[in-house]
N, C-alpha and C positions, 0 to 999 in steps of 0.2 A: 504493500500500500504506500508505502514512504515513498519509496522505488518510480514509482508510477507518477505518487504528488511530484516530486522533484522532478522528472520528466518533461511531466506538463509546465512546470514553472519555468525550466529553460528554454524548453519552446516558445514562451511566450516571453521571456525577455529577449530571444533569439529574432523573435517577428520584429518585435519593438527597435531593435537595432538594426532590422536591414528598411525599418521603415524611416529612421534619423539617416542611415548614410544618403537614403534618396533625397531629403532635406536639405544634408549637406554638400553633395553637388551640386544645386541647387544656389546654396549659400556661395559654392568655389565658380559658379557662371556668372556670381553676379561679380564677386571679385575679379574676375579674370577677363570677363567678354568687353569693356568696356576700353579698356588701354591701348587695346590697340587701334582704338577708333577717337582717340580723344585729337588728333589734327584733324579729321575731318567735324566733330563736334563743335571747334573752333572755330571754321570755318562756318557752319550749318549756324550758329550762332552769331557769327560776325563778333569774335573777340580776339583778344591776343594769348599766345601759349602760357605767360606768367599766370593770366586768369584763372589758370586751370590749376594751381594750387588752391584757391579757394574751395574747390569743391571738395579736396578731401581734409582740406582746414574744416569746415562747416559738418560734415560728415561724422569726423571725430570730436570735436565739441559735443555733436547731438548724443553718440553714441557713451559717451564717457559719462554721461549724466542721466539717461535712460536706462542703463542697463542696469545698474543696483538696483535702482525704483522700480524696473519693471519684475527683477527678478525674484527682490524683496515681496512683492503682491503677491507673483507667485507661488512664494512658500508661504503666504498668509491663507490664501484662497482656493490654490490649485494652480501648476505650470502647464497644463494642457489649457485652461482657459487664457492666460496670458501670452502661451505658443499662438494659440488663434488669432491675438489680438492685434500681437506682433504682426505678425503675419499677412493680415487685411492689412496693415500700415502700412507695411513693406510693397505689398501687391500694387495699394494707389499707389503710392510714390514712383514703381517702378512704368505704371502705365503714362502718369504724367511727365516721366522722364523721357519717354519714346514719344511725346507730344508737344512738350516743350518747344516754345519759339524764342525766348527773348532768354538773356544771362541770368534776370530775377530770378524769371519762373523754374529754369535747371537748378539754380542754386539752391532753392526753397527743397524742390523735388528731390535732387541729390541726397541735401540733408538729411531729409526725413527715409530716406532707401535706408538708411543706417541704423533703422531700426531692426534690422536682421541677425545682426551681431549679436543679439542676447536667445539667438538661437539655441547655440551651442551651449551657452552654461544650461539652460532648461531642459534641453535635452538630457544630459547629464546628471540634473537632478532626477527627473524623470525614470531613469535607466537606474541612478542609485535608491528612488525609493523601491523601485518592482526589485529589485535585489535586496534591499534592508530584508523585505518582509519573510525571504528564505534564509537570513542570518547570512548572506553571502554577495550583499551590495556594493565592498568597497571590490572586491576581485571582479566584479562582473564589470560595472565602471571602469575598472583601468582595461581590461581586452576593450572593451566597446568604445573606449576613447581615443584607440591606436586605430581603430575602422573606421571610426566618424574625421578623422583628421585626415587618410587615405581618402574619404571620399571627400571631403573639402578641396583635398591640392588637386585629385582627380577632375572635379568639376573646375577649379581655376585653369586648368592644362586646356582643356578641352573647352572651356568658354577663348582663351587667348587661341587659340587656334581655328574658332571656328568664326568669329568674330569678321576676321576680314575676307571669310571664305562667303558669309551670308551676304556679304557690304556689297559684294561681287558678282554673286547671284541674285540680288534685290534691283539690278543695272544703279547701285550706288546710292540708294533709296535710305537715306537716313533710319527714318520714323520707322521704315518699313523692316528696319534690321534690330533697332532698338524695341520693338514689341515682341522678338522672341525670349529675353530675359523675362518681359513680362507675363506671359502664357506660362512660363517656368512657375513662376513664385506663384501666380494665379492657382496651377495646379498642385504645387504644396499642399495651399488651404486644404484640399480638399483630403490629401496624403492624412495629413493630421487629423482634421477630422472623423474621417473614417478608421485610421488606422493603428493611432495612439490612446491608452487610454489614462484616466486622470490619476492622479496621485491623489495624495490624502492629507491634508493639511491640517496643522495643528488646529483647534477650537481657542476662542479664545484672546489671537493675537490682537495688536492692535496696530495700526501705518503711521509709523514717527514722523508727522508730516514737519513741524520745527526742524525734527534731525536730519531727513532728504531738505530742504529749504537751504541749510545753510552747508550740508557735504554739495548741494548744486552750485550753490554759488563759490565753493572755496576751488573745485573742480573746474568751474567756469574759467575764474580768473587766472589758474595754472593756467589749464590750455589754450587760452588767449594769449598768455601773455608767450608763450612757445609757439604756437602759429606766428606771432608776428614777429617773432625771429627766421622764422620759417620766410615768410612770404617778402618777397625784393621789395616792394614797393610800398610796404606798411612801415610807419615810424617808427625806428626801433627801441626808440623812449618808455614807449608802452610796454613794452615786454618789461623793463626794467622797477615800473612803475607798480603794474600788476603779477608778477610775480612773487613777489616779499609779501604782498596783501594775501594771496592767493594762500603762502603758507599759511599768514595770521590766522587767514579763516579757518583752514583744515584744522591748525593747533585747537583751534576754541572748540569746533565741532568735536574732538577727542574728548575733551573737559567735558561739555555737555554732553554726548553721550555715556559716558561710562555715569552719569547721574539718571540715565535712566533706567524704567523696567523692564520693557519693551524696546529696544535702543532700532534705530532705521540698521544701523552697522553696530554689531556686536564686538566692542574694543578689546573685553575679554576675552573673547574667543579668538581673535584677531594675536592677541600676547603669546597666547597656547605658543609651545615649543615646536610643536608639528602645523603650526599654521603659519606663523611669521617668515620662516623662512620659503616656506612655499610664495607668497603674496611677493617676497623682495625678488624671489629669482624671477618670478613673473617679468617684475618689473625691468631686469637686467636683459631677459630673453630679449625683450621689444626691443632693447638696443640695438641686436645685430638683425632681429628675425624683421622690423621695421623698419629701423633706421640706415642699416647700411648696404642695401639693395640699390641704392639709385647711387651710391658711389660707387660700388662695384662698376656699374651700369658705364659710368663715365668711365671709370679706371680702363674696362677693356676697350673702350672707345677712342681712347686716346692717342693720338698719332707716337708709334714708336721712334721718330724723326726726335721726338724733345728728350729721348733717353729713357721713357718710362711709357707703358701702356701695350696696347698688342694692334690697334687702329683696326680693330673689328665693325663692321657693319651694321644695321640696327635687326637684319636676319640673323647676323652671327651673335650678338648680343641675345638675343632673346633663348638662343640656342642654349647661351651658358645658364641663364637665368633657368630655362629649361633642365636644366641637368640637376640642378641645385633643386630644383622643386624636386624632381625623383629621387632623389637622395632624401630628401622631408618626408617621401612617402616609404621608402626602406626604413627608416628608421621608427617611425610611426608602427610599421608593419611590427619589426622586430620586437619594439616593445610590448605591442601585444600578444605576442607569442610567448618573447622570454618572461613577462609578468604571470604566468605561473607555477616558474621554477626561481626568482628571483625573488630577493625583497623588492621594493618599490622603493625604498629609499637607494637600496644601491645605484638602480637603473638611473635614479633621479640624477646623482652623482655623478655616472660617466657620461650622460648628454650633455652636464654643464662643460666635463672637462672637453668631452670630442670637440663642442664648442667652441671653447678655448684654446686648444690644440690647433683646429682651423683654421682660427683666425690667429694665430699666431704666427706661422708657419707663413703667412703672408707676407711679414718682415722679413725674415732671404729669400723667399722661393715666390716673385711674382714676376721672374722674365717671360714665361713659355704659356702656351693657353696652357700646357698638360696642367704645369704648378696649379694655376689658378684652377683649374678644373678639379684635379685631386684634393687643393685646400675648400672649397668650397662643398666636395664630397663628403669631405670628416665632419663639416659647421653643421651642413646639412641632415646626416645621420643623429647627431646631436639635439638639434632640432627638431626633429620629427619627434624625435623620444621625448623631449618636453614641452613641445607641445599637446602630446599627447596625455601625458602623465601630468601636468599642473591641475589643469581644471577637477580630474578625477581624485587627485591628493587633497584638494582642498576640499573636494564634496564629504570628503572621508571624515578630514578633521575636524568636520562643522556636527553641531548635534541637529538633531533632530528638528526639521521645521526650520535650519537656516542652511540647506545645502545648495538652494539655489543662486543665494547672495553669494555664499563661499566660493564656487564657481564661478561666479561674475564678477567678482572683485578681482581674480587674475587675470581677467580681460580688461577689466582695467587700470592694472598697475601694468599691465604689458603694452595698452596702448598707450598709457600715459610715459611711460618709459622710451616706448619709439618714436613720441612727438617729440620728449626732449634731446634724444638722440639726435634727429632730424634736424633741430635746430642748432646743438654743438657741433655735428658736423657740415652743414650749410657753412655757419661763422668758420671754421677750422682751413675746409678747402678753400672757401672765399680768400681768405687772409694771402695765399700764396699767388692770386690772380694776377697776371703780372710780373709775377717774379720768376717767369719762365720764357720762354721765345715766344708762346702763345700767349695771347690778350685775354684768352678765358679759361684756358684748360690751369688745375690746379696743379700745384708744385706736390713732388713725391714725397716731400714731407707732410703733407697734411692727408698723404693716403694713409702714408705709416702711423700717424696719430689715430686716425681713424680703427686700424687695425686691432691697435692694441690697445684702444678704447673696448674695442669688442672680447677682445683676448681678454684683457683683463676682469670684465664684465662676467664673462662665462666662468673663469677659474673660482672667481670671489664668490658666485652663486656654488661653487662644488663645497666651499670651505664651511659656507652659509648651513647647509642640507648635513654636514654632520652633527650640526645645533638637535637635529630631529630624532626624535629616539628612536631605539630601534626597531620599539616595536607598533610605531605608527603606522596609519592605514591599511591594516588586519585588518578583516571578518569581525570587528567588533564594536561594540557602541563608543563613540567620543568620551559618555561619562565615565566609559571602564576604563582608559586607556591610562590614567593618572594613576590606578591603582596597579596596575598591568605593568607598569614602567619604574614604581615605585619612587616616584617621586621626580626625579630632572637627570634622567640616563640621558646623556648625550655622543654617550661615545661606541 
């Protein structure tokens, strides 16, 4: 009879996971189909290529301050209602995207597509409570987080490739190529709908609206004040201004929070030994897994004439980026295979070091594509594994009724990690313009800084993850885990 129960309980968390990876494709078309359409959007628009930072300035503003709130609801109410909600969100936005006439109107619509991002923590939670309830959610989560991240880079692979194949076959028809991402997301709703079912939310809670009030605006003024380091043509006074305020606020929201009963973000749980260092590597990941794509980008694009670069193509460049995303999805693969012969803490540990390894190795070995190709093989494998394993390590160490926030809070110390990323490396490369034979390409020293920006990022998160006991994210309840550990095993 047991035999049978447990049977059926894998089959149905088995359903539930191949019905999130079709989600997350999904999620990886809508990342991936647009990029390579963004000169002709410019044009269809009538704006300039700088313009086109705002959108994913705007994007991650929206998304860095929705996703707790939405996720938070969700463990209040239920995350399949919330998945829904999202989801309509995401659907308009993506239909008014493919409609869109004028810079406003995309900008508006872009923003609001970013509501998709809080996909993935819900999922996850989703997937960890139908596992809680057979004593066996934190293992089922880590395998099902290494598939849903395969199917995210899968669907970005495949949106970037199909993208200018549709532009092509549309006879170049804008509108008419931007309405297949939207039929995508449309048919989601219906995925979910039909195919997920709800979780079980605590009785009881209550929505800290003072405490999301003032985490939005302390969030707000960070990533403003990092966008407009980011973006050419914004003052860069402002970043300097709202930045320091940006901390004030988050500092005050910690104070006020831990005085509540109900807290929007739980500070407590956030201190835990098995949570903090999950939420800081997060943040560290976004460095390299956000921030340093589009220097790569230029690095191999860079005429070999100035002494440094490989003067690749914008076909061969994508190739490389290409490579590096299959390597995301090896590593993704791996961990969820090797996660049930391994601890979860070890795996955590060698992604940060591969990481780190990869981008290290950049400092001598970036004459030849192979270098660059094999260093970005190692980041990438690295990557994939924590990617995969963050969100599910946190859903682990969250108690009961906050695993959806716990999950979305390393989406957003990862994004918020890769906008400031984005912005120290912007200043960094800028600094050397000029100080080469080219009037724009940057000096090889501010690649090398950049490098070991990420190297260092990656090792420090390995150093972080031995803070976590050993016997975190088990098959077991967050309340046992203090007793289980015996008080602050960190070694």
């Amino acid at each position: 009879m047991m035999h049978t129960l447990r049977s059926s309980a894998l089959g149905i968390t088995a359903g539930l996971i191949g019905w999130f990876i079709v989600v997350e494709l999904v999620s990886g078309l809508l990342q991936g189909f647009y990029v390579p359409l963004f000169s002709d959007i410019v044009i269809h628009l009538g704006i300039r290529d700088a313009d086109v930072n705002w959108f994913e300035a705007a994007q991650l503003l929206l998304s860095s301050i929705v996703v707790p709130v939405l996720a938070k609801i969700g463990d209040m109410f239920g995350h399949k209602k919330v998945l829904l909600i999202a989801t309509v969100l995401t659907a308009g936005a993506t239909w008014w995207v493919a409609f869109a006439g004028d810079f406003w109107s995309f900008l508006i619509a872009w923003a609001l597509q970013g509501f998709y991002v809080v996909w993935l923590p819900l999922e996850i939670a989703l997937i960890f409570e139908r596992g809680r309830r057979q004593s066996r959610g934190t293992s089922t989560t880590r395998r099902a987080a290494g598939l849903l991240i395969v199917g995210l880079q899968v669907g970005a692979i495949v949106g970037a490739l199909a993208a200018g194949r549709v532009f092509a076959a549309t006879g170049e028809n804008l509108t008419a190529t931007l309405i297949i991402p939207a039929v995508a997301v449309t048919a989601v709703f219906f995925v979910i709908l039909f195919g997920v079912p709800e979780s079980e939310p605590l009785p009881g809670r209550r929505f800290d609206v003072a405490g999301f009030a003032i985490l939005a605006a302390g969030l707000l003024l960070v990533t403003s004040a990092l966008t407009f380091l980011r973006i050419p043509d914004a003052p860069s006074w402002l970043a300097f201004v709202l930045l320091p305020l940006g901390v004030v606020v988050l500092v005050y929201f910690v104070r006020f929070e831990l005085g509540r009963d109900d807290p929007a973000i739980d500070i407590r749980v956030l201190r835990r030994p098995e949570m903090w260092p999950i939420q800081v590597t997060a943040f560290l990941l976004g460095i390299s897994v956000l921030g340093a794509q589009a220097p790569l980008s230029t690095f191999v694009g860079t005429d070999p004439a100035l002494g440094y670069g490989l003067g690749l193509d914008a076909t061969e460049r994508s190739n490389v980026i290409g490579v590096y995303l299959l390597f995301v999805i090896v590593g993704a693969v791996v961990f969820a295979i090797t996660s049930r012969s391994l601890p979860p803490r070890v795996l955590l540990i060698v992604g940060a070091v591969l990481v780190g390894i990869g981008y290290g190795l950049f400092l001598p070995f970036h004459d030849t594509l192979v270098q660059v190709l094999a260093n970005m093989a190692i980041a990438g494998l690295g990557s994939g594994a924590l990617l995969a394993a963050l969100p599910a390590a946190a859903a682990a160490a969250a108690p009961r009724g906050q695993t959806g926030v716990a999950s979305a809070l390393t989406n957003t110390t990862k994004t918020i990690g890769g906008t400031f990323s984005s912005a120290v490396f912007g200043v960094v490369l800028a600094a050397g313009v000029g100080a080469v034979a080219s009037d724009t390409a940057a000096s090889i020293g501010g690649y090398l800084a950049v490098w070991s920006i990420c190297a260092v990022g990656g090792l420090l998160a390995a150093v972080l993850l031995f803070f976590v006991p050993k016997v975190a994210f088990a098959d077991t309840l967050p309340e046992q885990l203090d007793a289980a550990a015996g008080g602050s095993q960190i070694v």
